[in-house]
Structures are given as C-alpha cells and as structure tokens.
N, C-alpha and C positions, 0 to 999 in steps of 0.2 A: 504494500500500500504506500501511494506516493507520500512524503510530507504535505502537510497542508503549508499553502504560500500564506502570506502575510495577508489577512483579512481587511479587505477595502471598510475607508469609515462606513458608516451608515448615511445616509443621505439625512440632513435637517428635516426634511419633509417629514420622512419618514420616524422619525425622533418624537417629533411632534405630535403627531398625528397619533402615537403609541403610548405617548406620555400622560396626553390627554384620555384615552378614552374611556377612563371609567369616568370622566367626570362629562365628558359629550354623552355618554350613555345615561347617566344620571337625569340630563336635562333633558333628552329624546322619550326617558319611560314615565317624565312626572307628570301624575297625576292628570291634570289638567291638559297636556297635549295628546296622551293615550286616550281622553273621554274625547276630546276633539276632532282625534281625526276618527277616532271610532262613530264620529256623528252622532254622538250623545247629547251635547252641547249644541245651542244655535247659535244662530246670526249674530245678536248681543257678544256672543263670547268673542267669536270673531272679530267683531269689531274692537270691543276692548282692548285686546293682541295686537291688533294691525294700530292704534292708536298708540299702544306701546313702542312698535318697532320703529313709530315715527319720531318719538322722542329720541330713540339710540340711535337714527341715520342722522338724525340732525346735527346729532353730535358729531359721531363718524365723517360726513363729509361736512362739516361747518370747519373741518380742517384740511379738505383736500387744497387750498388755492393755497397752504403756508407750508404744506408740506411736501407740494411737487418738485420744489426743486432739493429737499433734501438726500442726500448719498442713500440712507439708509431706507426710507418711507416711499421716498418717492417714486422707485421701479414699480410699487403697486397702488401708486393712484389711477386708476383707468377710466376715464368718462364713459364706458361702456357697463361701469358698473353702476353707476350711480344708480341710488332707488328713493330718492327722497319723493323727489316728482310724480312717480309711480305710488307712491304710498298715498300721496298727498290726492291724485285722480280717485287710489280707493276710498279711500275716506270720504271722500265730497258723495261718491258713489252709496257707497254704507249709510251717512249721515243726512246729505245735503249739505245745500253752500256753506250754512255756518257750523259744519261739523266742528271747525275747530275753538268756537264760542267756550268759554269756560272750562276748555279742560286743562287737566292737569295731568302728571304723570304720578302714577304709583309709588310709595316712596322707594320700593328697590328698581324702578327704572331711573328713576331720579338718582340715583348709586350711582349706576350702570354707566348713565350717560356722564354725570360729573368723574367716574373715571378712565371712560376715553378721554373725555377733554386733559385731562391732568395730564394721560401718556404725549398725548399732543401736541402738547404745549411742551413738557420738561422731557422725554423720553422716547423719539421717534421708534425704535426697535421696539418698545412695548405697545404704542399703537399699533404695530404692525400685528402683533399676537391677536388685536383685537380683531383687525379687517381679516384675517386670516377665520377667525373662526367665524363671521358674520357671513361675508362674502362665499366662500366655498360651501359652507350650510346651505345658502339659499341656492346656490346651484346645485345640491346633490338633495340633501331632505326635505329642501323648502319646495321641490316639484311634487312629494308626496300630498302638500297640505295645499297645494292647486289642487291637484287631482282630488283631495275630500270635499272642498270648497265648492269647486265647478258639480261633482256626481252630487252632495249633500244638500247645498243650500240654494242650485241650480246658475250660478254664474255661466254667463257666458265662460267658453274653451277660450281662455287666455286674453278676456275681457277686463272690464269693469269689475273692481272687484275681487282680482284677483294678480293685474299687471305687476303688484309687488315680485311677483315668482317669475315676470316673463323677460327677459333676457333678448329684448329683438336685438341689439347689437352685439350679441356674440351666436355667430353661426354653428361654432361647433365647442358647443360645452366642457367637451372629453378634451378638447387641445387646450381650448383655455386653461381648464385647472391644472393639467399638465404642465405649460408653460409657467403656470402661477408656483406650482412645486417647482420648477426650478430657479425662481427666483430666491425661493425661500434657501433652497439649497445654495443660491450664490448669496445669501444675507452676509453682508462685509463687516461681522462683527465676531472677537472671537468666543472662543468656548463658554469664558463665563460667561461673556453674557447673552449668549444661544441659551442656557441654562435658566436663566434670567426671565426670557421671553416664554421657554415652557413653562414656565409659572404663573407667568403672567396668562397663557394662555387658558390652563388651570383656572384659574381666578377667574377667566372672562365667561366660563362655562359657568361658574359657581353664580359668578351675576346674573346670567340669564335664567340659573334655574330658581334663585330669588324670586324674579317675577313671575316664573311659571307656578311658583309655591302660590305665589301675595293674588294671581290672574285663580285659582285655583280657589282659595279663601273664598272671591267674591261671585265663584260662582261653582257651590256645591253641586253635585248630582242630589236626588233628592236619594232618600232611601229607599 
C-alpha cells in the first residue's frame, strides 16, 4: 500500500459550511419554519417573516455602496443579489401601500440586524459570515419556502408574493454559488481569522433562529 501524500487543506467553503451545521440545522427544524412550510400556519405568518427578512436586508445591503470597494467584503457585493426591492414589492403585495405604516421589528430581528451593521461598519470579514449565510440560504432553502408559498397560500409561480426567493438575475444558480465558494475559499484573511468568521457565522444562525423562536411565540399552532 502506497504512502498516503500530504493531505490538501480543506477548502474554506467547505470548513464553513461543516462548522456551521448543527446550528443551520437548528434554524431549518425550528418550530415555527417546520409548521410553515408544513402549511400549518397562514398568510399572517408569512407575512410577519417576510416583514422580518426586511429588516435584516436592510441592514445587509444598507452597506453594500461602503463596502464594494473593500479587499475583503467587497468580491461578494453582487447587485444581482440584492433583495430588499423584492421584499419590499412582497410586502406592498401581502399588506398594501402602507404595509410599512407602524411597524416594527421583533426585538431578536432588531439583534440580528444591529449586528450586521456593527460587522459592517468595524469588521468587513465578519459581514461576510453574515451574507454568506443569508444569501446562499435563499438560493438553496429559500426555493423550498417559494414552492410552500406559491402550492399553500396560492401565489403566483415566482410572482407577487413570493419575488423574495426569485433570483431573475442569476441564470444558473448551481454556478453562482459555486463561484460564490470560491470566493470564500480565496477570503485574503489568515487562519485566525477564517476561524473568526466560523463563529461569526455560528452566531448569525443563532440570530436567525432567535427570530424563528420570538416568529414562533406569536404564532402558536393551536393544540
């Protein structure tokens, strides 16, 4: 049997992506998104969610124009990602014109979003943890919760409604997030603070599934 040669690193990607997932796991089986896509929950619930995710883009890209030209952040600002827009058509959609009249954010969205802005602002490589797990989500799980949306609550196929999940400017998904892995894999930061970033990314799961906990409180199944 030959000697085994010197073992290639492990790709960043893929670090991350292993590092995290009991805590992506955690947030995909709570409560509240399992009654959801099970079409347990209505319309309301959704809307509350999609009301949520608007608070957390707004944050996410209320820093894309300071952080395009940064070494670190800036390779994954992509206007083809943007979703504020899209959330913002659902919502008018869900609500009418003045859906956004008095709302407020949940206080663990309110977290969530005050700490993308912090990484933002102080910590380009840790925002990146965050767009990493927001972005690639809605391009791989986030098409599950179209498909409940559109068969459950009857939206239009890739309408009103549901545009949050629709991605017209990226043709082929499978290359994008590929691409997007290897950007992560070229992240021009060293070890520790690769290290750093799975934590943060860690953390940015643990925020989300805050709100899925707080989205869950306000709207029981019955018994």
């Amino acid at each position: 049997m030959e000697a085994s040669s010197p073992s290639t690193p492990t790709p960043f990607s893929t670090l991350i992506r292993t590092a995290s997932h009991e805590q992506h796991t955690e947030a995909e089986n709570s409560s509240f998104m399992s009654d959801l896509l099970s079409g347990r929950l209505g319309v309301p619930a959704y809307r509350r969610y999609t009301e949520q995710l608007w608070f957390v883009y707004r944050a996410l890209e209320g820093a894309s124009g300071t952080l395009a030209q940064d070494p670190v952040a800036g390779p994954f600002i992509r206007p083809e990602l943007a979703r504020t827009a899209e959330l913002e058509r659902d919502l008018a959609h869900l609500g009418g014109p003045s859906w956004s009249a008095g709302l407020e954010p949940l206080p663990a969205t309110a977290a969530y979003a005050d700490r993308i802005r912090q990484c933002a602002r102080d910590w380009p490589a840790g925002y990146v943890a965050h767009h990493y797990t927001r972005y690639l989500g809605d391009l791989s799980g986030g098409q599950i919760i179209r498909g409940t949306a559109e068969k459950t609550w009857g939206f239009d196929r890739k309408g009103d409604g549901v545009r949050f999940y629709v991605f017209e400017d990226i043709g082929n998904p499978a290359a994008f997030k590929r691409e997007y892995r290897e950007l992560l894999d070229a992240l021009p930061v060293d070890d520790l603070e690769k290290q750093r970033v799975i934590d943060e990314c860690k953390r940015a799961f643990a925020l989300n599934s805050a709100v899925f906990q707080e989205l869950g409180a306000q709207f029981p199944l019955s018994a």
